[in-house]
N, C-alpha and C positions, 0 to 999 in steps of 0.2 A: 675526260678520262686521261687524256694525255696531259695536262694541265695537274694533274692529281701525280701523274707517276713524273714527271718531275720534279714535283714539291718533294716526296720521297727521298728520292735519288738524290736532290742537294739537301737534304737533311741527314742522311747518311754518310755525306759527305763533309759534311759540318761536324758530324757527332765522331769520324776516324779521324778530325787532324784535331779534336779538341781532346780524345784519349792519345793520341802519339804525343801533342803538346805536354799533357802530365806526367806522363812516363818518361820524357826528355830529361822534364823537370827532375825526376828522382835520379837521375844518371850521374856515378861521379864516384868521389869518395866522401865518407862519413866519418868524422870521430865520435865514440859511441863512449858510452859511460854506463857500466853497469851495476847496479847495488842490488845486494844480494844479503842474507844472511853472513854466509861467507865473506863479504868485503866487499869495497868497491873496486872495478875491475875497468882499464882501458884498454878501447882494442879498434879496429879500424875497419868501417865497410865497405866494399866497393862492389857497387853497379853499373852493369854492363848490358847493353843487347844484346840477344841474338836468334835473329831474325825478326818473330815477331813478338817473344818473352822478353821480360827482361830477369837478370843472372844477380844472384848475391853472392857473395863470400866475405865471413867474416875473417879479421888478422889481429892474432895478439901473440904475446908473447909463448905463449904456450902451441902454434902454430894455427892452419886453417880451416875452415868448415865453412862448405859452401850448407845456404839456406835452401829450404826443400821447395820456396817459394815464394815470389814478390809479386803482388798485383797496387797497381791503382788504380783508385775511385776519388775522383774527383782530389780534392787535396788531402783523401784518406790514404797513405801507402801501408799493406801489410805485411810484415814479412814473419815466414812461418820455419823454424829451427824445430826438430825435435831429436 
């Protein structure tokens, strides 16, 4: 049993620094390109930590709007604007 709850323990341990790894990975800033009906549009992302989320906010000419949410999965990142 004791053999069993450390397999566990360093698999959860594997599986927190291999999601901290990806979400590293998204950190920074982003030039973004947007086509729309309306035209194509550039504007700038930047993510951030904090704590244990990580924070978007998008920047363009017309000013800023943070995102309502970013998650990653594996090399999927989502982010949710409404």
């Amino acid at each position: 049993m004791t053999t069993f709850r450390v397999a566990v323990a360093a698999a959860v341990l594997l599986l927190s620094a291999s999601v901290a790894h990806a979400q590293k990975a998204a950190l920074g800033t982003w030039d973004l390109t947007t086509v729309s009906p309306e035209g194509t549009f550039s504007s700038v992302m930047e993510v951030r930590q904090d704590g244990d989320k990580l924070v978007a906010v998008g920047k363009s000419a017309q000013g800023e709007r943070a995102y309502d949410s970013v998650a990653v999965d594996g090399n999927d990142i989502t982010l949710v604007i409404t």
